[in-house]
C-alpha positions in Angstrom: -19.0 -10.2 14.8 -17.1 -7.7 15.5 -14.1 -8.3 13.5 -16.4 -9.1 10.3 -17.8 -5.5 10.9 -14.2 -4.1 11.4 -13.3 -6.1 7.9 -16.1 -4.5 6.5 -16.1 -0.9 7.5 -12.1 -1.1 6.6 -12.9 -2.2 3.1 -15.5 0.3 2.8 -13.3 3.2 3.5 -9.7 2.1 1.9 -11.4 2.3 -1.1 -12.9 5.0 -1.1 -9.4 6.6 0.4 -8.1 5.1 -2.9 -10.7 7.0 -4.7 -10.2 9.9 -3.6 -6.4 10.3 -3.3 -5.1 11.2 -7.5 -3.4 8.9 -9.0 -2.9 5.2 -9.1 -2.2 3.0 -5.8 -0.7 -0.5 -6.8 -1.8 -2.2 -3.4 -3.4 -5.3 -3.5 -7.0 -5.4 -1.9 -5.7 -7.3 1.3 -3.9 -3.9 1.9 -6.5 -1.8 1.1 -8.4 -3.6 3.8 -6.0 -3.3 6.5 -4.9 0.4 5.5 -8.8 1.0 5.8 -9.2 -0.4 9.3 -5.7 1.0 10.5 -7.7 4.6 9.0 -10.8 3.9 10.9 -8.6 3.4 14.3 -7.0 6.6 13.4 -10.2 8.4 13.2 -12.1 7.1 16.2 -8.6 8.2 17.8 -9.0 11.8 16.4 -12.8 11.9 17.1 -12.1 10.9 21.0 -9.1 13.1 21.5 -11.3 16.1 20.0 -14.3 15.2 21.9 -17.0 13.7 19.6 -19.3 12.0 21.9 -21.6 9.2 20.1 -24.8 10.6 19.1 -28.2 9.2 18.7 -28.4 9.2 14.8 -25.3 8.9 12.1 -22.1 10.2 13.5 -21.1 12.2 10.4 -18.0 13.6 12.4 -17.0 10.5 13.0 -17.2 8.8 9.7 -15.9 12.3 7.9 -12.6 11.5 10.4 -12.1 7.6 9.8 -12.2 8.4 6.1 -9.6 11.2 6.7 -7.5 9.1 8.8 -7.5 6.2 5.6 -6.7 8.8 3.1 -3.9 9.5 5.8 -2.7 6.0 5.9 -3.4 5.2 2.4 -1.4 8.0 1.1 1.1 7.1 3.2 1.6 3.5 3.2 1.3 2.9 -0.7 4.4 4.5 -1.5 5.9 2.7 1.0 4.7 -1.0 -0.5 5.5 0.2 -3.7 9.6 0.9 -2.2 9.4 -2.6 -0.4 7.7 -4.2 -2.9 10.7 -3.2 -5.6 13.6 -4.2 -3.5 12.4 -7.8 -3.1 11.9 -8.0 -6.9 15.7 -6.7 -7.6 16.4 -9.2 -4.8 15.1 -11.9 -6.7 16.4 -11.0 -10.0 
């Protein structure tokens, strides 16, 4: 269950990290998941390192930092698709 959650919440927040960062990102929606989750991780990273305990109701800190950490990663990583994703096409052609 776990995993379906973690598929979930990384869905959730890559697009929303796509929403927010200008522009157009030509990922597919596989990427946006895994950008997402990779962004959660970061976060929860962030929010440990910094000290953000779990509290008893909604853990804004938290989710305010996993949707920071897929803005990170999505601003980061679509460029980067979009590079690798051009020199297999000349490749080909």
């Amino acid at each position: 269950m776990s995993w379906l959650w973690a598929i979930l919440v990384g869905l959730v927040l890559g697009v929303l990290a796509r929403a927010i960062i200008p522009g157009k990102q030509d990922i597919p929606l596989w990427l946006t998941v895994i950008f997402g989750i990779l962004g959660s991780i970061l976060g929860n990273a962030v929010a440990g390192w910094i000290g953000v305990h779990n509290t008893r109701g909604v853990d804004w800190i938290r989710h305010v930092l996993q949707l920071a950490g897929a803005v990170v990663v999505v601003a980061l990583g679509a460029p980067l698709w979009a590079t690798i994703r051009g020199k297999r096409r000349r490749e080909r052609v």
